[in-house]
C-alpha positions as CSV (number, residue, x, y, z in Angstrom):
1,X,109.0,126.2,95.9
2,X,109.9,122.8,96.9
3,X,106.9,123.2,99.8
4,X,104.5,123.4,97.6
5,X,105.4,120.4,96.0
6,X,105.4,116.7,97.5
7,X,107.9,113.7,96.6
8,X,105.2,111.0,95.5
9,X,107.5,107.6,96.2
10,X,105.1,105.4,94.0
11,X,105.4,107.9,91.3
12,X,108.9,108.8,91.4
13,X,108.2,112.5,91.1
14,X,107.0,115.7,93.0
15,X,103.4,116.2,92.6
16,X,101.7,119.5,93.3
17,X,100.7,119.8,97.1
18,X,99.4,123.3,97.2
19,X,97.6,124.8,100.3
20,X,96.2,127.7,98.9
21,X,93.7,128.3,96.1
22,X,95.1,129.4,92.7
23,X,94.2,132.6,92.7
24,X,95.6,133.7,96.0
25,X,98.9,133.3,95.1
26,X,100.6,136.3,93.9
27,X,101.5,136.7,90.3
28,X,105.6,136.3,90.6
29,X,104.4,133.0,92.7
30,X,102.2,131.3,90.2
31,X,105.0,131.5,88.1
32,X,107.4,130.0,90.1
33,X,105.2,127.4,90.4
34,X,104.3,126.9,86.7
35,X,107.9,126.8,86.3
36,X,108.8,124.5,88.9
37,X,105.8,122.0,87.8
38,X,107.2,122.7,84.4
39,X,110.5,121.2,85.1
40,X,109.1,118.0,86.6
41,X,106.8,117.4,84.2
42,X,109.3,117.5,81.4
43,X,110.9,114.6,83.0
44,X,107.6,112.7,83.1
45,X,108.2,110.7,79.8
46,X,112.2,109.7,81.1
47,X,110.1,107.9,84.0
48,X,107.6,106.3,81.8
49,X,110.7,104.8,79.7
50,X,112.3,103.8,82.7
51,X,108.9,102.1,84.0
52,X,108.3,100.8,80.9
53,X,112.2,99.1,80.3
54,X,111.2,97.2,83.5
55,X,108.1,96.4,82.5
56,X,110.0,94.1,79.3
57,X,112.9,92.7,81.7
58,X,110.0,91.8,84.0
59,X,108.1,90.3,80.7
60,X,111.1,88.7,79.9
61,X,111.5,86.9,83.1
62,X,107.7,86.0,83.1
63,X,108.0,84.3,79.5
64,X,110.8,82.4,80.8
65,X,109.2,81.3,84.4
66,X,107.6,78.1,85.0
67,X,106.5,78.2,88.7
68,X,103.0,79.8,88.7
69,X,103.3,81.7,91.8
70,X,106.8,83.3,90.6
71,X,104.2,83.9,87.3
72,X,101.3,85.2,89.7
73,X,104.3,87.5,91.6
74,X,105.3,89.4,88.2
75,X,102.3,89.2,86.7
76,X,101.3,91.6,90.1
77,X,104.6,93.5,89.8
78,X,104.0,94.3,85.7
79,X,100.1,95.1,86.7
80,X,101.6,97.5,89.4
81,X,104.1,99.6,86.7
82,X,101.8,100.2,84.6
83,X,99.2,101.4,87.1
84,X,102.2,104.1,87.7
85,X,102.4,104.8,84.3
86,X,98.7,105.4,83.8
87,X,98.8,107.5,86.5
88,X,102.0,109.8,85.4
89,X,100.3,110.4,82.2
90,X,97.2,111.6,84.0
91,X,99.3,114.1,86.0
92,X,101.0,115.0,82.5
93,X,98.2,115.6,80.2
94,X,95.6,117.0,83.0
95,X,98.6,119.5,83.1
96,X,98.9,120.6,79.5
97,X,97.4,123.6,79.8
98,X,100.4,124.9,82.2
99,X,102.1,126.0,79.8
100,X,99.6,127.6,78.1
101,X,99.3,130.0,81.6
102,X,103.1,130.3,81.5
103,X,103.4,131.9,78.3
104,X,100.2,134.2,79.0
């Protein structure tokens, strides 16, 4: 299974990567791979809060920082997080309807 799925380092999680079309996969493999996608994106939210706690430590630093290009730096770096966030909840709620096929 884990060929049909690809480590995404910006997002911290596998993201489909599948080279067929849906339908051409046998039964017993679209549910491995519902299940498998499943299982990652259960631990979608844990990376959000983990994005998100240093999102407020890097907050914390900025509120405290008086050098505007240390400012202009985490400014960038806060801007960058929660571009990843946005993005993992994209690939979590375009994929809701998974497990709608899973229980089918």
């Amino acid at each position: 299974m884990k060929e049909l799925f690809t480590y995404d380092e910006r997002l911290g999680i596998a993201i489909p990567d599948l080279n067929l079309e849906w339908d051409e996969y046998t039964k017993g493999e679209q549910q491995q791979i519902l299940v498998h996608w499943e299982n990652i994106r259960g631990s979608i939210p844990d990376r959000i809060k983990e994005l998100e706690t240093t999102i407020n430590h890097k907050q914390n630093q900025l509120s405290d920082e008086s050098d505007f290009a240390a400012s202009c730096k985490l400014n960038s770096e806060i801007a960058d997080l929660a571009s990843i966030i946005n993005d993992l909840w994209l690939w979590y709620r375009a994929n809701q309807g998974v497990s709608g096929k899973m229980h089918n």
